[in-house]
C-alpha positions in Angstrom: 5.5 148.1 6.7 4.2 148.6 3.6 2.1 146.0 2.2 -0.7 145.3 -0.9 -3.5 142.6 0.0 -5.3 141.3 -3.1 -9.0 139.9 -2.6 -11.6 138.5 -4.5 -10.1 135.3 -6.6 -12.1 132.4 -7.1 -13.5 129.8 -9.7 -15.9 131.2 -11.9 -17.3 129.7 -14.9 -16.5 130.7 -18.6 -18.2 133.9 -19.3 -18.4 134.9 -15.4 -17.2 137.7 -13.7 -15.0 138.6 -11.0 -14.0 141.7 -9.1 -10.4 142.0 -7.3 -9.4 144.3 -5.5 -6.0 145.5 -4.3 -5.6 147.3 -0.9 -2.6 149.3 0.9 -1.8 148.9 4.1 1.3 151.1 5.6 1.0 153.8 3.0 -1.6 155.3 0.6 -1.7 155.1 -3.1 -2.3 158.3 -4.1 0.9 159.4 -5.5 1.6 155.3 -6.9 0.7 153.8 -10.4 -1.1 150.6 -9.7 -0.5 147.6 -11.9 -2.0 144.4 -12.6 -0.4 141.4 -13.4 -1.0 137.5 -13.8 1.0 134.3 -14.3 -0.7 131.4 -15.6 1.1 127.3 -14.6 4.2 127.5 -16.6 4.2 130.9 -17.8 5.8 134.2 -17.3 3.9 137.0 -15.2 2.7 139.4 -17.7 1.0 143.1 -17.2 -2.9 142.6 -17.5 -3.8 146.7 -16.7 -2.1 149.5 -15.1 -3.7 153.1 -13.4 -1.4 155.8 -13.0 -1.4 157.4 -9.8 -3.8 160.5 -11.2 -6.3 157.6 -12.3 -6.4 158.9 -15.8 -3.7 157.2 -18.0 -4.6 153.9 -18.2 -2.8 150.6 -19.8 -4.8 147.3 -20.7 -3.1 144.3 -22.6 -5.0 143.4 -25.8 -5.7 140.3 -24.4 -8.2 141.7 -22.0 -9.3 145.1 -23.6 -12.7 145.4 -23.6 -13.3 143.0 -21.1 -11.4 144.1 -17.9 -11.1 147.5 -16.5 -9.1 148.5 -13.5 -10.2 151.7 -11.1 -8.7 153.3 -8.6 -10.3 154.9 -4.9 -7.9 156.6 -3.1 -10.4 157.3 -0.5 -10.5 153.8 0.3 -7.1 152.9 -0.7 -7.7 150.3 -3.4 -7.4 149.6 -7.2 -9.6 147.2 -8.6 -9.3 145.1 -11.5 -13.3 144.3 -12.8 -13.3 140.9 -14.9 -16.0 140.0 -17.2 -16.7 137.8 -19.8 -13.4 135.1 -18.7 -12.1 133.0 -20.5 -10.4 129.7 -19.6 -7.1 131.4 -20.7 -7.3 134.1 -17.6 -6.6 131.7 -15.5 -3.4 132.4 -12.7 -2.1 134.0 -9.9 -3.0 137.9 -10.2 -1.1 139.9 -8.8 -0.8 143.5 -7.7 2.3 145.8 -7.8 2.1 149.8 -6.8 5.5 151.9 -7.9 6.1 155.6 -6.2 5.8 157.6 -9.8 3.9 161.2 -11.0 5.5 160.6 -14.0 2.3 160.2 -16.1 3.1 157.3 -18.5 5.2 155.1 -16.3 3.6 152.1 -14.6 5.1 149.2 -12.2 7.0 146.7 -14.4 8.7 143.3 -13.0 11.8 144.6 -12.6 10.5 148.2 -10.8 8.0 148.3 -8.3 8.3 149.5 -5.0 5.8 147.0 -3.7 3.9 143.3 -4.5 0.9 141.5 -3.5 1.1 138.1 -2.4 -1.6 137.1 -5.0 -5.0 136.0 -5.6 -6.1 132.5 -7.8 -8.5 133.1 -10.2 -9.3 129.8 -12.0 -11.8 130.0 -15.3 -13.2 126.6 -15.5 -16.6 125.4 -16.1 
């Protein structure tokens, strides 16, 4: 069964930091793109950052460039999504979604992906 687990939510205060991770259970990631995305109360899920599967092309939403980056270890199986300097705003469910691609500019959308996490909270709240 193939299955993403996403770790390290939590409440953090404005300005904090927070590190998720994204692991793969029943299949490895080394041939997947890797995306990131969040839905805040009331909101649609929108892409915060996507890895393709050779870990060079990368994707970040403007409203997180500069301040989140995503990585990938194929070694150990995860992407990770590192979080600084949050903002109330980046607040939601985060989410994880992997999609079978080499194509080197495609990334897991809502409608495509081949797999989704079952989400971690993050809440930005002092």
């Amino acid at each position: 069964q193939l299955q993403l687990v996403e770790s390290g939510g939590g409440l953090v205060q404005p300005g904090g930091s927070l590190r998720l991770s994204c692991t793969a259970s029943g299949f490895t990631l080394d041939t997947y793109a890797i995306a990131w995305f969040r839905q805040a109360p009331g909101k649609e899920r929108e892409l915060v950052s996507c890895i393709r599967y050779n870990g060079i092309n990368t994707v970040t939403a403007d409203s997180v460039k500069g301040r989140f980056t995503i990585s990938r270890d194929n070694a150990k199986n995860t992407v990770a999504l590192q979080m600084n300097s949050l903002k109330p705003e980046d607040t939601g469910i985060y989410y994880c979604a992997a999609r079978d691609t080499r194509e080197p500019y495609v990334c897991p959308s809502l409608l495509v992906a081949d797999v989704w996490g079952q989400g971690t909270q993050v809440t930005v709240s002092s």
